[in-house]
N, C-alpha and C positions, 0 to 999 in steps of 0.2 A: 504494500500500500504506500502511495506516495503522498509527503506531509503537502499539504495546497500551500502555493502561494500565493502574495499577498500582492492587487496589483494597487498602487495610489493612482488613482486621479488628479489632476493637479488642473486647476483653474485659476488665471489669473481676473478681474474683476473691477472697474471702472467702469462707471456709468451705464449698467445695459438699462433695458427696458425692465422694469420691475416683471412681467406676466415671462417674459423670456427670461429672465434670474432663477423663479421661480420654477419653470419647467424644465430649467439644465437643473437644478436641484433635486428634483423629482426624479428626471431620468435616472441620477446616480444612487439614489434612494430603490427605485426598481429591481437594479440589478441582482440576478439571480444565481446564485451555484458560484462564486465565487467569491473569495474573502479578498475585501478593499476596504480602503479606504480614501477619504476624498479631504485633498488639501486644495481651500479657498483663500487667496491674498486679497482682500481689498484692495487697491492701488489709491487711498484714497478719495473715493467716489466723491462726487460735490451735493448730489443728493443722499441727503441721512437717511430715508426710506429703506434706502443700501444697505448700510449698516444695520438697521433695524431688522430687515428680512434674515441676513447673516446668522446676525444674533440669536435668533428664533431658533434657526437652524442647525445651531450646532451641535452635536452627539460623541457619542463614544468614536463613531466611525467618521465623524467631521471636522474637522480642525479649521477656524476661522483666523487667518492673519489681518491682521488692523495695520495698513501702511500709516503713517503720521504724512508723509508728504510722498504726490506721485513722483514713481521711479522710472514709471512709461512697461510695459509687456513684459519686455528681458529680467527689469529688476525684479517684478513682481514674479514671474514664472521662477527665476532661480531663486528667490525666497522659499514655495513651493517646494522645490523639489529636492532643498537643503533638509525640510522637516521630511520627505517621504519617507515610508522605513517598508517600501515597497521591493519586491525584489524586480519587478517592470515598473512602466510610468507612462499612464499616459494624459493627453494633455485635451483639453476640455475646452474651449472657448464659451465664456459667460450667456455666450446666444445662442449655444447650440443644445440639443439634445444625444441623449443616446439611448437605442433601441435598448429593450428588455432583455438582449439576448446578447448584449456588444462584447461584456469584457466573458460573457464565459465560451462565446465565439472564437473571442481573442485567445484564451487558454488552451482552445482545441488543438487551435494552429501550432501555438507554444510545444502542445505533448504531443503532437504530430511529427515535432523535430527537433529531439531531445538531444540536438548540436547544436542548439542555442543558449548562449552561456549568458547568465545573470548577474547582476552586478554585486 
């Protein structure tokens, strides 16, 4: 039996639309058959709404970064991916969603070609 890995999500976060915030959070909340976790960095947002949903939002499995001042994508993502304690990583744009099926699709691929080496 093989122990599952663990894959982070990483999203960096500035300004979306509150209804698209909220359903990239959801997507990562759906996710099924696989053990993750989901790191979110603020960059800052100008609307507190932002922060307020975050907030709401955080769990065992969500880890919320509060930027003090924007850093722009790069900063924000490698803050991200400095907390991941994922053994993959993948990376999540604030406006997007992912299917119910993404990351244990993505794990198929993984043990389909067990010469992919983890970090």
């Amino acid at each position: 039996m093989t122990v599952p890995v663990r894959v982070s999500v990483v999203t960096s976060v500035f300004d979306p639309r509150l209804g698209e915030l909220v359903a990239c959070l959801g997507s990562v909340d759906a996710q099924a058959d696989v053990e993750w976790e989901h790191i979110v960095v603020d960059d800052a947002s100008t609307n507190p709404a932002i922060r307020d949903v975050l907030r709401a939002r955080r769990s065992a499995r969500r880890t919320v970064i509060e930027r003090p001042v924007n850093g722009g994508i790069v900063a924000a993502t490698n803050d991200a991916i400095a907390r991941a304690s994922g053994e993959f990583v993948a990376l999540l744009d604030h406006d997007d969603v992912l299917t119910p099926n993404a990351l244990s699709t993505m794990m198929r691929a993984v043990d389909d070609h067990p010469d992919i080496v983890t970090r």
